[in-house]
C-alpha positions as a Markdown table, in Angstrom:
| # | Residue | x | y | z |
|---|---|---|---|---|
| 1 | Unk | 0.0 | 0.0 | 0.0 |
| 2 | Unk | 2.6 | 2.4 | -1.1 |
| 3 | Unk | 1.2 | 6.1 | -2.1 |
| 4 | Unk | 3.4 | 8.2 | -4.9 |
| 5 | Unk | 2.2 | 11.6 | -5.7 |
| 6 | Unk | 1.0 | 11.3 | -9.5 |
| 7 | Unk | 3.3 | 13.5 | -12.1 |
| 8 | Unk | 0.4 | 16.3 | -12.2 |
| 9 | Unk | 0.4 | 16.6 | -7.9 |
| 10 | Unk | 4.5 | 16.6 | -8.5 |
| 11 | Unk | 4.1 | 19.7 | -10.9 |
| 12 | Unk | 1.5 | 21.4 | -7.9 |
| 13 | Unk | 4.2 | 20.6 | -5.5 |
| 14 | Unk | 6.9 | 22.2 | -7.2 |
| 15 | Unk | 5.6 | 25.3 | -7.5 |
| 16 | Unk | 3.6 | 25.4 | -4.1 |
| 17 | Unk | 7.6 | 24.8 | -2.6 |
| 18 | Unk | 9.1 | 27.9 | -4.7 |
| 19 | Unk | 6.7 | 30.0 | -2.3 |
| 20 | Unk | 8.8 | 28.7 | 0.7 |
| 21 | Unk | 12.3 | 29.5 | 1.3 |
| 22 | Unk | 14.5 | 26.0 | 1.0 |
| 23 | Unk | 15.0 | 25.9 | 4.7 |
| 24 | Unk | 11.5 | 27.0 | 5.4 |
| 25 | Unk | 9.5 | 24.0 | 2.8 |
| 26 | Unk | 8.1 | 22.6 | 6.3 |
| 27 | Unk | 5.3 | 24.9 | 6.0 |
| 28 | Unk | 4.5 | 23.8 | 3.0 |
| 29 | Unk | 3.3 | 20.8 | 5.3 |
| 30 | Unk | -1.0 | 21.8 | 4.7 |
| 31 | Unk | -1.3 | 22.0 | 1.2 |
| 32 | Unk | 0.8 | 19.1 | 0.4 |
| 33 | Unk | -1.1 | 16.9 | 2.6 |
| 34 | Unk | -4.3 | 18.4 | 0.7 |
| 35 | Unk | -3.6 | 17.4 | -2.2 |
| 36 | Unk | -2.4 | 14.0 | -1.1 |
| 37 | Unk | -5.6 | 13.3 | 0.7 |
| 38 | Unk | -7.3 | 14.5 | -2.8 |
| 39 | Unk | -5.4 | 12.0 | -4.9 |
| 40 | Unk | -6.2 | 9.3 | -2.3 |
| 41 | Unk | -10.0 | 9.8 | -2.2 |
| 42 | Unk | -10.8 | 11.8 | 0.7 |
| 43 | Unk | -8.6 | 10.3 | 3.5 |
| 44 | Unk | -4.6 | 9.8 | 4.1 |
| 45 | Unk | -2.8 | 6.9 | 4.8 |
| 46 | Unk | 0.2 | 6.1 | 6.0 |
| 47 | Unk | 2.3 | 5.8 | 3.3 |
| 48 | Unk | 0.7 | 9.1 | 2.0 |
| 49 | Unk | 2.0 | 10.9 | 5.2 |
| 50 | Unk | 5.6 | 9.0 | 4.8 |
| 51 | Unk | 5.9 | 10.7 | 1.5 |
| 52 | Unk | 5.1 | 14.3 | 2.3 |
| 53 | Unk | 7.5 | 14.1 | 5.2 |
| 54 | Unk | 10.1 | 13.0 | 2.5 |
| 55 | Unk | 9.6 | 15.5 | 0.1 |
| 56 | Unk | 9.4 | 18.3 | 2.6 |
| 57 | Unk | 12.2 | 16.8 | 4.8 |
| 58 | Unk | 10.3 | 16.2 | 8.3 |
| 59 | Unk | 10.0 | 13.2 | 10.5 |
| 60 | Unk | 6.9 | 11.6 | 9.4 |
| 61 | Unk | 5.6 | 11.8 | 13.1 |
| 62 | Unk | 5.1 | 15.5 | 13.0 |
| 63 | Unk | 3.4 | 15.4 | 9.5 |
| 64 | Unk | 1.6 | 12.9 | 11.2 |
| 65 | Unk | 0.6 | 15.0 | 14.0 |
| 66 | Unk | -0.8 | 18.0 | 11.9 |
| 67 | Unk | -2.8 | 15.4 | 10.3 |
| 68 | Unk | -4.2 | 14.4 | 12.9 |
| 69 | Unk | -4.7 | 17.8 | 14.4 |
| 70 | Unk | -6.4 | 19.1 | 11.9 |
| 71 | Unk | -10.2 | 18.1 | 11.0 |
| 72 | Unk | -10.2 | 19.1 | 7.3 |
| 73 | Unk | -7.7 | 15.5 | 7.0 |
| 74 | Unk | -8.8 | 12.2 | 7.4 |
| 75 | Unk | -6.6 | 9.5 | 8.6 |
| 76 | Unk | -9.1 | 6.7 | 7.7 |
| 77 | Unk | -11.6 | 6.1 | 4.6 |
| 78 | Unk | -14.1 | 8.3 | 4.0 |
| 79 | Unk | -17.3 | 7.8 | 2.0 |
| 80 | Unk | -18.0 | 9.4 | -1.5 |
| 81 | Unk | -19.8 | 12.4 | 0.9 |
| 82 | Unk | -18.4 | 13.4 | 3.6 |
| 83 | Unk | -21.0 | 15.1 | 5.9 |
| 84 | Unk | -19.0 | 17.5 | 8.1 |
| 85 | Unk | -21.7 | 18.8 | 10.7 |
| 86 | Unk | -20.4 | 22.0 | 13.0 |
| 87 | Unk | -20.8 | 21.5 | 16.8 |
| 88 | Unk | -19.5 | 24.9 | 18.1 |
| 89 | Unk | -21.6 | 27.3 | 19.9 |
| 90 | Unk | -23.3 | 29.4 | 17.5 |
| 91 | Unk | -24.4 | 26.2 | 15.3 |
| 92 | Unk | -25.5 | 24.4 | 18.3 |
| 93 | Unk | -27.9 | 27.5 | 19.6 |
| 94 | Unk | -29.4 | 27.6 | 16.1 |
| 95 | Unk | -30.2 | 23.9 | 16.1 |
| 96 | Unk | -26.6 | 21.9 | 14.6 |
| 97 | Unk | -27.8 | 19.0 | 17.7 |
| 98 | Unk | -31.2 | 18.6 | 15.5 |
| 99 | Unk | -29.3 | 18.4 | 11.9 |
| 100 | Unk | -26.9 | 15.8 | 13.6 |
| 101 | Unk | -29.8 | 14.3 | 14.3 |
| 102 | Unk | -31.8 | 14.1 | 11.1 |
| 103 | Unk | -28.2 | 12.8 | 9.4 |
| 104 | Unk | -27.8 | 10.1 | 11.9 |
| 105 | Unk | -31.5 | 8.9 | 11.0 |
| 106 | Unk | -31.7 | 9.4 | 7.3 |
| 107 | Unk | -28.1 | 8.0 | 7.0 |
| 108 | Unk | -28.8 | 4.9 | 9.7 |
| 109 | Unk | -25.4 | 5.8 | 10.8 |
| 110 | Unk | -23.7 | 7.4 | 14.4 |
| 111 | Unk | -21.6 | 9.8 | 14.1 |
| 112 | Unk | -17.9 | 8.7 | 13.0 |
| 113 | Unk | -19.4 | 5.8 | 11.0 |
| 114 | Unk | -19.8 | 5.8 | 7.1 |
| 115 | Unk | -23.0 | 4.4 | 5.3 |
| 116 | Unk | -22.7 | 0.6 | 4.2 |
| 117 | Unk | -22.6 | 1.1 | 0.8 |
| 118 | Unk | -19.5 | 3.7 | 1.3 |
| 119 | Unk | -21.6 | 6.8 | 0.2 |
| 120 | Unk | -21.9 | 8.8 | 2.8 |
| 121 | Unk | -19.7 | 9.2 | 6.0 |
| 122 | Unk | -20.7 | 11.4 | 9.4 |
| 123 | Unk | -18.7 | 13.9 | 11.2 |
| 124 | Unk | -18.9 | 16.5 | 13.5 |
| 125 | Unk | -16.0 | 19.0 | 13.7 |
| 126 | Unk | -15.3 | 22.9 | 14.8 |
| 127 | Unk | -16.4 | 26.2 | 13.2 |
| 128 | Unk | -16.1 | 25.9 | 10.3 |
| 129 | Unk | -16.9 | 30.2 | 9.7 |
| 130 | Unk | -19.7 | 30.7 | 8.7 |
| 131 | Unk | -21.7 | 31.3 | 12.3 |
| 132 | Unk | -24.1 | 34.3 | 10.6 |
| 133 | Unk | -25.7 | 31.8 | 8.5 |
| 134 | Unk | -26.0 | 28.4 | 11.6 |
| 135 | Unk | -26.5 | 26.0 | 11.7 |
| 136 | Unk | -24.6 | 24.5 | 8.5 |
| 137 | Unk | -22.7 | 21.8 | 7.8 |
| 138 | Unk | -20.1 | 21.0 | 5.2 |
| 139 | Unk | -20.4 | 17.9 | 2.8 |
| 140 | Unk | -17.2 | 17.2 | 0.5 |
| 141 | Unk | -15.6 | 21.0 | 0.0 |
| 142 | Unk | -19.5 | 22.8 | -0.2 |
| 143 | Unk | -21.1 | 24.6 | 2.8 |
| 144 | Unk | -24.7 | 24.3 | 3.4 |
| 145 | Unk | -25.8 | 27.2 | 5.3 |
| 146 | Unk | -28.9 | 28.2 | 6.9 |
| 147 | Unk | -30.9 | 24.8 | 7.8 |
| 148 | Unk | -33.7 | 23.0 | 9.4 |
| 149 | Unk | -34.2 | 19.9 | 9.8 |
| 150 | Unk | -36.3 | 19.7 | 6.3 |
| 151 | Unk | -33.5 | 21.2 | 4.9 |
| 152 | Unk | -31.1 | 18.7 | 6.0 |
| 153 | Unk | -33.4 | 15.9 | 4.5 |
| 154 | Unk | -33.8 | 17.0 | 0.9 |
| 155 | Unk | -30.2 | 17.9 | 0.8 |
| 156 | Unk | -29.8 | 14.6 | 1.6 |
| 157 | Unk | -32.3 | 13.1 | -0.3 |
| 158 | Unk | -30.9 | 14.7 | -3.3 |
| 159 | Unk | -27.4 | 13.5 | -3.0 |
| 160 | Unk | -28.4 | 9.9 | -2.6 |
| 161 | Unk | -30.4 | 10.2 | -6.0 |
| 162 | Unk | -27.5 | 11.9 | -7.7 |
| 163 | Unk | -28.7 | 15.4 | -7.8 |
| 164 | Unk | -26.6 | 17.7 | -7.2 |
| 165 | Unk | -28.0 | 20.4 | -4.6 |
| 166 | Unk | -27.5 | 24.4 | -4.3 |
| 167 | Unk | -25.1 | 25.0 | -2.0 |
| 168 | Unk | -24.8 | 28.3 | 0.2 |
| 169 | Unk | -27.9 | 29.3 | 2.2 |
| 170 | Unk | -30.4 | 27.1 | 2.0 |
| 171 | Unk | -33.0 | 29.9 | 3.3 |
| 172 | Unk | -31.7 | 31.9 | 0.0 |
| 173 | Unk | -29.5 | 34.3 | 2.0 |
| 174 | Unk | -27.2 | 36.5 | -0.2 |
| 175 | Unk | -23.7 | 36.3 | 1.8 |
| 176 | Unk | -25.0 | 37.4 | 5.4 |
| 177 | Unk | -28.2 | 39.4 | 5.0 |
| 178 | Unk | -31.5 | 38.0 | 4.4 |
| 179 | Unk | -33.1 | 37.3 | 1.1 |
| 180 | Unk | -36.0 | 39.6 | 1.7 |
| 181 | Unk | -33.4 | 42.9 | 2.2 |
């Protein structure tokens, strides 16, 4: 289960390291280990860690750590949609314990768990910055902004028919203020 970055991600990489100074290509630790969890579907393993830490010249334990750190990486499989559901405060006193909720029953799955079929998996992390417009939740790299519970459940519904839904508000919001402004 080796991981090599393909010739395209290589190309990415060398120009994301010209931004860094040679003995500063540490920090270049985030974005590499984005696009490696990219080019392994959604999550990183091992041997994906092993080779950021080679190419930017780091013991693979502290890539490992800001992996692991970080809620945007995965360290196991994920399913084809990632539902990322925000627990902080602002979410959770406009309803985010609700929409965790209606995902654990219209997914049949607890949180941490993916579906059986691989689609979708369920998480709960931190703000994820968009607290004007909770509670919302994140499925794959879209924000959905602005839902209910009936929200939650078409937006759902749609993804497991192969629709793909509007993201942003979801109560038709432009940015922060209210549609009816």
């Amino acid at each position: 289960m080796t991981f090599a970055f393909t010739h395209e991600n290589l190309t990415k990489i060398a120009e994301i390291l010209k931004k860094y100074p040679d003995d500063r290509k540490a920090s270049a630790v985030l974005p590499l280990l984005d696009l490696a969890q990219r080019q392994n579907d959604g999550w990183l393993k091992p041997s994906a860690i092993a080779e950021v830490a080679n190419l930017l010249g780091m013991a693979e334990m502290r890539v490992y750590e800001v992996a692991s750190f970080y809620t945007m990486f995965n360290l196991k499989p994920v399913g084809k949609y990632h539902v990322q559901v925000c627990g902080t405060i602002p979410c959770a006193l406009r309803g985010a314990e609700e929409i965790m909720e209606v995902c654990k029953d219209h997914l049949n799955i607890s949180l941490g768990q993916t579906t059986a079929d691989g689609t979708f998996t369920l998480s709960e992390v931190e703000c994820l910055g968009a607290c004007v417009n909770a509670p919302m939740l994140q499925i794959n790299d879209d924000f959905f902004e602005d839902l209910t519970p009936e929200s939650t459940k078409k937006l759902l519904e749609d993804l497991k028919s192969g629709k793909v839904p509007k993201c942003g508000s979801q109560a038709g919001r432009q940015c922060s203020k209210a549609a009816s402004c």
